[in-house]
Phi, psi and omega in degrees: 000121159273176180236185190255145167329170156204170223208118165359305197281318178290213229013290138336282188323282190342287188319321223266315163342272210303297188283000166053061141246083174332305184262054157298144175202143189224127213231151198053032187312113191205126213261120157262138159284074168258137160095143139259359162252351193218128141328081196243139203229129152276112179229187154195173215223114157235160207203170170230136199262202177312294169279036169074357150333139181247123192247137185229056183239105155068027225240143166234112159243130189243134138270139159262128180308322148137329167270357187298171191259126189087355217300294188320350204243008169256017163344085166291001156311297156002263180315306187306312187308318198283326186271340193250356188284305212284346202300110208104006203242325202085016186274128186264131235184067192321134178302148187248153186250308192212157185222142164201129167274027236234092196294308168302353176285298228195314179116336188223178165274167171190166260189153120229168179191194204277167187243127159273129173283169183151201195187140177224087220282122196265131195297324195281347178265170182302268186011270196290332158309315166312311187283311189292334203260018170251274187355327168289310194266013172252346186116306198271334164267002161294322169284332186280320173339282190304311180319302217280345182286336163319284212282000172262311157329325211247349199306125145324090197268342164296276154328345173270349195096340183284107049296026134256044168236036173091152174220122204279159189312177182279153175076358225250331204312285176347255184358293198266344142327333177285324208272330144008277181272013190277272186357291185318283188333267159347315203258029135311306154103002158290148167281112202271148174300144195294323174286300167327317172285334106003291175280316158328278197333311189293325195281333170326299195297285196301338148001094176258142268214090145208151201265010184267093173276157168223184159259145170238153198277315173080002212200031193270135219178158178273114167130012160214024155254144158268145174259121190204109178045053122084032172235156165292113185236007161206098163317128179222185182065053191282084161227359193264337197277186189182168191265122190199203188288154174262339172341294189306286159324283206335307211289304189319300160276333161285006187287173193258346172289334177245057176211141193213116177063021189209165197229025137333079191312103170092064171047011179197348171249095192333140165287341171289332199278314180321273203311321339148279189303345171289269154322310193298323204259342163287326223040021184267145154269133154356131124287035184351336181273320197268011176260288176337302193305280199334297178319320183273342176265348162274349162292328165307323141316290126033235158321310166282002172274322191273322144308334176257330185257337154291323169311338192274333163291337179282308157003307220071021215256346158247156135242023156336092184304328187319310201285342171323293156336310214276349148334294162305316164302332161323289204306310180303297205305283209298002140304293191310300178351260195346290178330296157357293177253041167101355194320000000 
């Protein structure tokens, strides 16, 4: 299922509604080709409000395409509730504006929320490697890196309200993370490879057992931060997180998959400064056996987020080519797997 086109002027309309400005007018209106679950469109707005204001602001409007990758594990209801949690926590983080399901609105839900300044230099291109590894060498955005992830790890997520993204049994986060992406995996309707089935199995057994929650991000990484005067000024791409282990973030950034030739962590932090800037400011000490465990459930992820996004193209349900491609990438995860687990 797709939704229907929408258009600068539908746009306009909605917003205009919502901020109650007849004369909204909205300039540099621009769709980027980002992302694989939502749709995203950047603008900005000025209007005049009820008491004769003159208003100048911003916009991130995300849709869901109706065919997109992750689309069941990605709820922009989710994301808007989660974004509007943070506000005020010092978790850097766009304000989310407005939330709507209302198919007469957009055609889809969508989300709008603040346009943050920056710039999101993609680690996998020459470029952004190049951005990230002159960055390394001044300093300030490996620390600012490490801060944001201090503050959402340190964030009261009970007082912010997120135990409405669920709170797993004691002991319980791994487990259910599994039966998770194990679901993705399942609702491809594909056979999963014997190293897969292999690697369920182990993280099934191997599952460590802790009651230290945070919130997480899940996806935490140079290429889902915005960047502005060599700071972290927004953490993005809220479709992954959950209340779990800090762990889980930990595995993540120290995995060697978000890294491409440099022994940078996310292209860009050295590791004794993570760890060191990490610990101090969390007070968690690093687990390393439970980063290790993490690391091997995220090749599993992986693999079934990569399973799903060629099914979806084989399907015929995206014609995204990115997702054609990504067939060929199964096979690389369920290598490293393999190793892993002694083949």
């Amino acid at each position: 299922m797709s939704f229907p086109e929408i258009d600068a002027d539908r746009i306009r309309v909605v917003l205009a509604a919502r901020l109650g400005a007849d004369d909204l007018r909205l300039d540099g209106v621009e769709r980027i080709a980002v992302g694989w679950s939502h749709e995203t469109w950047l603008f900005d707005g000025t209007w005049t409000d009820a008491e004769g204001a003159r208003h100048t602001e911003g916009f991130c409007l995300r849709r869901d395409p109706g065919n997109a990758l992750l689309r069941e594990m990605s709820d922009l209801s989710v994301q808007f509730a989660v974004l509007r949690c943070l506000e005020g926590t010092g978790v850097p983080a766009p304000r989310a504006r407005f939330f709507s399901d209302d198919p007469a609105e957009l055609g889809a839900p969508f989300i709008v929320m603040e346009k943050v300044p920056g710039i999101c230099p993609n680690p996998w291109g020459r470029e952004g490697r190049a951005y990230y590894a002159a960055a390394a060498t001044r300093g300030v955005l490996p620390a600012s890196f490490t801060d944001a992830l201090v503050a959402l790890h340190r964030l009261d997520w009970r007082a912010a309200g997120l135990e409405v993204l669920g709170v797993p049994p004691p002991g319980g986060f791994a487990r259910a993370e599994i039966a998770k992406w194990r679901a993705l995996i399942e609702a491809t309707g594909q056979q999963p490879d014997p190293i897969l089935v292999d690697l369920l199995f182990w993280l099934d057994e191997h599952a460590p057992s802790t009651d230290r929650l945070a919130l997480v991000h899940g996806a935490y990484r140079t290429g889902n931060v915005l960047i502005h005067d060599d700071r972290v000024s927004a953490i993005l791409d809220w479709e992954t997180q959950v209340i779990g282990d800090p762990m889980y973030d930990v595995a993540y950034v120290l995995s060697d998959l978000n890294r491409e030739g440099t022994d940078l962590l996310s292209n860009l932090v050295p590791g004794d400064d993570f760890v060191r800037r990490y610990e101090a400011g969390t007070g968690f000490e690093i687990d390393l056996d439970a980063c290790a465990y993490y690391q091997r459930l995220y090749a599993m992820r992986s693999a079934a987020f990569w399973m799903s996004a060629s099914a979806l193209y084989a399907d015929g349900v995206n014609t995204d080519l990115r997702l054609a491609r990504t067939a060929w990438s199964v096979p690389v995860v369920l290598e490293r797997a393999a190793r892993d687990l002694g083949y």
